[in-house]
N, C-alpha and C positions, 0 to 999 in steps of 0.2 A: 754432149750431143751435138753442139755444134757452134760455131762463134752469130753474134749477131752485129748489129753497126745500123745508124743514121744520122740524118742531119737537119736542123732545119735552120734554113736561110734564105732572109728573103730578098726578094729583089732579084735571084735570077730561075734560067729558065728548067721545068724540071730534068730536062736533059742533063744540062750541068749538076743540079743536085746529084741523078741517077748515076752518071760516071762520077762522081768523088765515093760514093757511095760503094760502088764498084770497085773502087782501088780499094777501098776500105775489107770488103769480102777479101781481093786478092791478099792484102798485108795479113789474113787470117788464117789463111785457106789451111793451111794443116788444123784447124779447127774444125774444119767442116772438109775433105777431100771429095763426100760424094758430087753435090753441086752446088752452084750459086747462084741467086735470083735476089731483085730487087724491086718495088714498086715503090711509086711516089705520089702522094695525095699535096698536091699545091703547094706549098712552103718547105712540105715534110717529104723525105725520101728515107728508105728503111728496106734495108738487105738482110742476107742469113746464108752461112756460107756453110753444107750442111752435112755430119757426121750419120747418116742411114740406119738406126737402130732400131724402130719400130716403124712399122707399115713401110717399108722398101718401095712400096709402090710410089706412083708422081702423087696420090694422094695424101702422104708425107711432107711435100716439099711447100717451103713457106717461101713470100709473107700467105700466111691464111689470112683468106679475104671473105667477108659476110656478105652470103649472096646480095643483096641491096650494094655492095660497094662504098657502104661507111665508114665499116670497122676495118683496119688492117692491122695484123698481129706478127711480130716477129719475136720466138721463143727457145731458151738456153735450158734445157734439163731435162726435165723425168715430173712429170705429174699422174704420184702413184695412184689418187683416186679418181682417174680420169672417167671409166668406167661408171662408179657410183655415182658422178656428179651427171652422166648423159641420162640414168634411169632417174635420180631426183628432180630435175631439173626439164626431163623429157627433151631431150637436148635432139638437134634431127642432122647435125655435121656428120659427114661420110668417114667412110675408111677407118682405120684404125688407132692413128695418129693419136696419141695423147694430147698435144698443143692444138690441133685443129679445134675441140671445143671451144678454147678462147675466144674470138669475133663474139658467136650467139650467148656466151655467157656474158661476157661483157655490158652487149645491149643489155641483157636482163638486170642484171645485177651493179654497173659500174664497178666504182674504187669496191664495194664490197665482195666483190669477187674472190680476192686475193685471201677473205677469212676462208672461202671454203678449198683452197688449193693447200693440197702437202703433196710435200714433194720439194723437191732440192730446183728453180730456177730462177731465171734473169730474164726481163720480158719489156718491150714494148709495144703499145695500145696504141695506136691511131685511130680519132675517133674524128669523122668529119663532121657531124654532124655539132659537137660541141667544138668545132677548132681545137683541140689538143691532144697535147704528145703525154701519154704516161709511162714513167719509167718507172719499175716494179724489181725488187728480189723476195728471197725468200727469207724467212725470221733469221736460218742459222744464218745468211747468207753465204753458202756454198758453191753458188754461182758469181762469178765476175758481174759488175756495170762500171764500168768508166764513161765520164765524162769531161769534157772541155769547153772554153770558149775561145775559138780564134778570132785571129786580127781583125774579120772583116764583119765579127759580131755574130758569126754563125753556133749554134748552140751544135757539139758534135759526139756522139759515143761511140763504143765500142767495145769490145767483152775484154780485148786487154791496152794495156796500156800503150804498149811501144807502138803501135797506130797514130793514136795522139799527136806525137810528140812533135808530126812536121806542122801541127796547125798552135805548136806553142814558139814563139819566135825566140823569147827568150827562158828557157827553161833555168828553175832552180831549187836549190837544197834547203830546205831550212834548214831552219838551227833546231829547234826541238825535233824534227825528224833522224837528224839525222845525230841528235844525244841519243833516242830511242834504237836509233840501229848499234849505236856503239855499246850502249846496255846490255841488250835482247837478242842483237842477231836478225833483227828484221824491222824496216822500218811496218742424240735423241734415244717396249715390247716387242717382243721377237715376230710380231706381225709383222714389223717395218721390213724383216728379211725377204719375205714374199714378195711384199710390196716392190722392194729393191729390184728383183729379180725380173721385172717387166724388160721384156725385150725379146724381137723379133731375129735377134743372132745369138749367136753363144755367147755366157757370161761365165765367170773365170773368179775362181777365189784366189785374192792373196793371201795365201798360206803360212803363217808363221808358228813357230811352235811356244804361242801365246797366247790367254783367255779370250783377247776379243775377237781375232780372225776363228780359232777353235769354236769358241760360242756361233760364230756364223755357219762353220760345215755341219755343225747339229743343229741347228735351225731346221737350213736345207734337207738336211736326211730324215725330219721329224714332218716335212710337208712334200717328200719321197720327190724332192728335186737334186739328179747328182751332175754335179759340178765338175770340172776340170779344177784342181787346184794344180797354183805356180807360187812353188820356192824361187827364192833368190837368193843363193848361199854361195857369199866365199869363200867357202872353206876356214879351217881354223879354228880357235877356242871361242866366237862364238858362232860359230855355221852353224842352224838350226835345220836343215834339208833332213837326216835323220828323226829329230821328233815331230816335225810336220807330217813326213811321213807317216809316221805311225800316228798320227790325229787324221789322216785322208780315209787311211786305212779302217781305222774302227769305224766311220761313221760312209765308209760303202764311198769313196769320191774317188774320179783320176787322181794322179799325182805328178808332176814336172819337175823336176830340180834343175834351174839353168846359173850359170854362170855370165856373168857381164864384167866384165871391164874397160870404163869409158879411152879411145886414143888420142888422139888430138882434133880430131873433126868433132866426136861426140862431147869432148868438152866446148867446141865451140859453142854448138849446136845447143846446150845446156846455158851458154852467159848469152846468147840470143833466146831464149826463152823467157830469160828471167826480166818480170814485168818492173823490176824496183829492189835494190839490194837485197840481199839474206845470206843466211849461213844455212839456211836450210836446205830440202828439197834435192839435192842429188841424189838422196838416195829415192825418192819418188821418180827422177827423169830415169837413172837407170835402169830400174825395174818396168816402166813402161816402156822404155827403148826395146825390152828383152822381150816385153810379150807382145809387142806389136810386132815382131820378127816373124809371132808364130801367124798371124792372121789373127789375133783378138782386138776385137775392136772396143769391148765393157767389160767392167773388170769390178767387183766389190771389196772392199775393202773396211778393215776392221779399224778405221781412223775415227777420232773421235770416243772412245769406250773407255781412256785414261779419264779423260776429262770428264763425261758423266757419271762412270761408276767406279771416279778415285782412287786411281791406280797409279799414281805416278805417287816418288818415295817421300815427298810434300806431304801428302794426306797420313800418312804417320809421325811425323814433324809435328803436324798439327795437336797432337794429341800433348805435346810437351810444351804449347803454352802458360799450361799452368800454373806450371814447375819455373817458368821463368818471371815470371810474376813475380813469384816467392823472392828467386835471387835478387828481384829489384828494389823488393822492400829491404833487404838485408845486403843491401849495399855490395851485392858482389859480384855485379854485372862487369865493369872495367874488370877487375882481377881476372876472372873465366876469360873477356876477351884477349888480355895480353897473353894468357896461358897458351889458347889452342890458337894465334895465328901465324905461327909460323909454318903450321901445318896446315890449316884449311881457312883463308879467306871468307868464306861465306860464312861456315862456323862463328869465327869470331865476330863479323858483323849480326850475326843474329843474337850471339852472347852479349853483346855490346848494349851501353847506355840508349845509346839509340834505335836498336834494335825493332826490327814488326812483334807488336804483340797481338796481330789479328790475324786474319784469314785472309784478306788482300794484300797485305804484306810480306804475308810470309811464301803469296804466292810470287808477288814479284820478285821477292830475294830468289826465287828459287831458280827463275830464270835468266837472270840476270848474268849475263856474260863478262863486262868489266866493270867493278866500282865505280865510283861518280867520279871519286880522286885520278882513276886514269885517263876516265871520260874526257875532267881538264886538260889534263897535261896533254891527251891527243888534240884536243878543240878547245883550245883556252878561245877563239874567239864566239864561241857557242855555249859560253861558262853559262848554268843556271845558278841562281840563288841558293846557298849551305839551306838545307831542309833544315824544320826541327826537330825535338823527336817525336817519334810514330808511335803516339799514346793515348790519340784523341778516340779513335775507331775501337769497338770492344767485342765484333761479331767474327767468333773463333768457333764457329760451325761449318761441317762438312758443305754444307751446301751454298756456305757464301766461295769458301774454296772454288768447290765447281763452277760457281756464277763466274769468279774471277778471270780460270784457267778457260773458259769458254770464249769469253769477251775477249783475254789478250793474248793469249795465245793459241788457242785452235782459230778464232774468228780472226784474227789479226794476222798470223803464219800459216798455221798449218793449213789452211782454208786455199786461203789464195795460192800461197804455192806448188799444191797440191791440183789444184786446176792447170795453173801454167802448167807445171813443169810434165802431166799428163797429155794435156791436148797439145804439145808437141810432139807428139808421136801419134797423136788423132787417135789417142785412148780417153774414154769416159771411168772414171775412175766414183762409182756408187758408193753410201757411205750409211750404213742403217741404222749405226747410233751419233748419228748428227739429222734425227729424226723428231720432231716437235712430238709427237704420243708417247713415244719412247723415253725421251727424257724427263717428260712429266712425270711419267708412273715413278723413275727411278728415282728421281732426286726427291721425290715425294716422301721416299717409303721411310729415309730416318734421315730428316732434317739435320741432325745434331753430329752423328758419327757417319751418314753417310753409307749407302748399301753394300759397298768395298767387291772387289773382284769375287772373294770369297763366297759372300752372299750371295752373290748374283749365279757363282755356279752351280751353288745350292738346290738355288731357287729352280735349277734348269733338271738336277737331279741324277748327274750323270757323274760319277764317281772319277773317270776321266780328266772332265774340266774340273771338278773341284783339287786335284792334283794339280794339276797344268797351274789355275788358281794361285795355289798356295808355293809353284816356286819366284825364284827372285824375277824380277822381272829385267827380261833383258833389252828385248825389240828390236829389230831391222839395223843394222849397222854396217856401214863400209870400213873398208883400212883407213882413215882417213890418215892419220899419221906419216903411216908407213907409203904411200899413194904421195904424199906433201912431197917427200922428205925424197924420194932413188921413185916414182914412179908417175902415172900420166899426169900428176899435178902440181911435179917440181919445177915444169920450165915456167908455170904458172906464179910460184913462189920465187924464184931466182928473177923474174921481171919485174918482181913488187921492189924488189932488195933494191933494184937498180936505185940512181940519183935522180932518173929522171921519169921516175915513174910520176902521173897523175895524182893518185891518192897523195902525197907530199905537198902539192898546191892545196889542199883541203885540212890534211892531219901535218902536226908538228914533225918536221922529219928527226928529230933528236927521238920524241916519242913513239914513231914505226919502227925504228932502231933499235929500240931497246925491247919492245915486245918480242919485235922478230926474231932477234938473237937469246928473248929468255925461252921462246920455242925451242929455237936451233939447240941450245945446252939441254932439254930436258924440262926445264924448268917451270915452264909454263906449256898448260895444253894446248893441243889444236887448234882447239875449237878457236881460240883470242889470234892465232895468226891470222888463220884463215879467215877471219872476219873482215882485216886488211886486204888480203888477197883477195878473196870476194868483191868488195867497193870497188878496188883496182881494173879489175875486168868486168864489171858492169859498169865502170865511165867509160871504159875503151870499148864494149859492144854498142854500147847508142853513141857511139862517135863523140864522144866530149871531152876533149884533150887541153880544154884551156877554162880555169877556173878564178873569177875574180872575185873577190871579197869587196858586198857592200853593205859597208857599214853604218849606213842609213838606218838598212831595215833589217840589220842584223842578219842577211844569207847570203850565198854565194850564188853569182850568175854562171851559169854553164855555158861556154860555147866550143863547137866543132871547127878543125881547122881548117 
């Protein structure tokens, strides 16, 4: 909906706060294109630079301020019971704005406010009366807050990070963040559908020919709401533009099928996006690049429905913990893992002595991009402690899975990157099963084996999705390969190869060598070069070309040339 930003510091005048405050909306503004405003209570100053999606009117436009001149509120999302909380509460704020309620609810209620909000935001409270600043998200946290301290002791935020970064003088890397990027790849009832769908412009389904965006066009067609759906198909063995299609089709919706291919600008535009390394997220900037072409400004999407209703190929994995139990009391855990690793790494670290016998272990194997053993040799100076083995933990239920996959990896990746790499294109991208009702009912229903895609389409009763269901699952994919290797993201990967590339003051250059070239033969996936590539062009888009190792405190200082 839109980015927000403040400051507070004291000692100068609020003019001066107002204008940093002001640069701070402009460093956003493709968060917010419609406008931007700011107001400042004594110490505190607080903007909102602003995406137009409900109530278009000026009665929209924040900071929302409470008649009295106490309360000032600046707000990031969707508060889908906005409604219900003005007739509970007898609430008397104008227009139609969802955020407007904030200020009168506040007074009534304080810090308790925040139980009765659902809905996906990022929010801060200025309250003059108690002298304080509250800074707020929501449970999934689906919404960005950044925050900082600068040099001159001023406390400062902003919905994303690259803002920041002129009021940190010396910027730097950890060491566990940045073992964590070399791992991972990165340092919520169908009411929620309805709910989603608030908004005074058109909203836009992304379309895939897969349960959880499916599950959302029959939602819609069951509360006689029809939608625009947009594919994004490149063509090929896995273009899914044909069975989307035909999932538009049965349940009465538009249909779009568009093609994107990022050039050189748009991959610019994508590593100026990106708030903090990842492997992720291209395929999110593409697909909003495409549908902000058409004039979509909201757009929903079925992100989030792997992880609560255990869809990803982990949650079948899971069910063969048992069985490895067994192998470990019968001492045949080494032998299985010598057998299968020349064929699959992760295999054999799961078959292995060491191996996850839980449900958070076996979710972190699952995402895990390089062994700890490469992790060294790329960062011997960010070496962690040899682990021991993972035996102590014994909760191998569906629903610690989900806890797991929610926390580190939708809350961790897919969350955040999925905000960036959206509101760079001043698309609001809605998300129904990253819904606090929602995923209580579901994770509720079988603790143990978890309510699986299957059940869920079951439970919806359309003979359709329970098909869709039960095939393999594929989901949203780019050529990525084939794009590295002869297309827009070779000259990307040809400037990592260089001698003098950045990443090389960070990682061992013997060990970017030898990944890059087990890519280049085949040998190794994509996914491990480009996680080099990736690093490489987020030091060069925040300008960071000289990296000193300090050994004190075990991280690396970043500076620009």
């Amino acid at each position: 909906m839109c980015g927000i930003c403040g400051v507070v510091r004291a000692g100068r005048s609020p003019n001066e706060n107002l204008a940093l405050v002001a640069d701070l909306n402009a460093r956003q503004r493709h968060r917010g294109p419609d406008s931007a405003d700011t107001c400042s209570a004594g110490d505190v100053a607080i903007g909102q630079a602003r995406l137009a999606l409900v109530d278009l009117t000026n009665a929209g436009r924040q900071p929302f301020v409470s008649p009295d001149g106490t309360i000032a509120v600046v707000f990031n999302g969707e508060i889908y019971n906005h409604q219900e909380l003005r007739g509970r509460h007898r609430l008397g704020a104008s227009g139609r704005c969802d955020g407007a309620i904030l200020p009168e609810l506040w007074s009534r209620l304080g810090v308790e406010m925040f139980r009765e909000l659902r809905g996906m935001y990022a929010t801060a409270v200025v309250d003059r009366r108690r002298h304080t600043l509250t800074l707020a998200r929501d449970p999934f946290r689906v919404k960005p807050l950044r925050w900082t301290t600068a040099a001159d002791g001023a406390i400062v935020f902003a919905s994303e990070i690259r803002p920041l970064l002129a009021f940190r003088t010396t910027p730097r890397i950890r060491a566990t963040a940045l073992r964590r990027y070399l791992r991972f790849g990165a340092v919520g009832r169908l009411e929620s559908v309805s709910a989603h769908l608030l908004s005074d412009v058109p909203v836009a389904l992304l379309l895939s020919w897969g349960l959880d965006s499916a599950a959302i066009a029959w939602a819609c067609r069951e509360i006689d709401h029809r939608l625009t759906c947009v594919t994004v198909d490149q063509g090929g063995s896995m273009g899914e533009g044909d069975g989307a299609r035909r999932v538009a089709r049965r349940f009465g919706h538009r249909h779009e099928i568009v093609t994107s291919r990022p050039d050189e600008e748009s991959v610019a535009r994508y590593f100026a996006a990106m708030q903090r390394p990842t492997i992720d997220g291209l395929n999110t900037f593409v697909v909003s690049d495409a549908i902000a072409r058409r004039g979509i400004k909201v757009a929903v999407s079925g992100l989030g429905g792997d992880e609560v209703l255990g869809g990803y190929p982990v949650f079948r994995a899971l069910r063969r913990l048992p069985l490895l139990q067994v192998t470990d009391r019968l001492f045949l855990a080494r032998l299985l893992a010598r057998t299968v690793r020349w064929r699959h790494e992760k295999v054999a670290e799961l078959l292995g002595p060491d191996g996850p016998r839980d449900a958070a272990g076996l979710g972190a194997l699952s995402q895990q991009i390089l062994d700890r053993d490469t992790v060294d040799s790329l960062a011997p100076w960010a070496s962690a402690p040899a682990p021991g083995p993972r035996r102590g933990r014994t909760d191998t239920s569906a629903l610690a899975l989900s806890h797991y996959e929610i926390e580190h990896y939708l809350g961790a990746t897919l969350l955040p990157d999925t905000d960036a790499f959206s509101m760079a294109s001043s698309i609001e991208l809605r998300v129904p099963y990253v819904d606090v009702p929602f995923a209580r009912l579901v994770l509720a229903a079988d603790r143990k084996q978890g309510l699986g895609k299957v059940g869920f389409a079951r439970c919806l009763g359309d003979s359709e999705l329970v098909a869709i269901a039960r095939r393999r699952k594929q989901g949203f994919t780019l050529p990525m390969d084939g794009w590295m290797r002869h297309g827009p993201l070779a000259p990307l990967v040809r400037s990592t190869e260089s001698p003098t590339a950045t990443v090389r003051q960070i990682l061992a250059p013997g060990a970017v060598d030898e990944l890059l070239h087990g890519w280049r033969v085949g040998r190794l996936p994509w996914a491990r070069a480009w996680l080099i590539v990736s690093l490489e062009h987020w030091l060069r888009s925040v300008g960071l070309d000289t990296v000193r190792l300090d050994e004190a405190s075990g991280g690396l200082t970043l500076e620009s040339a």
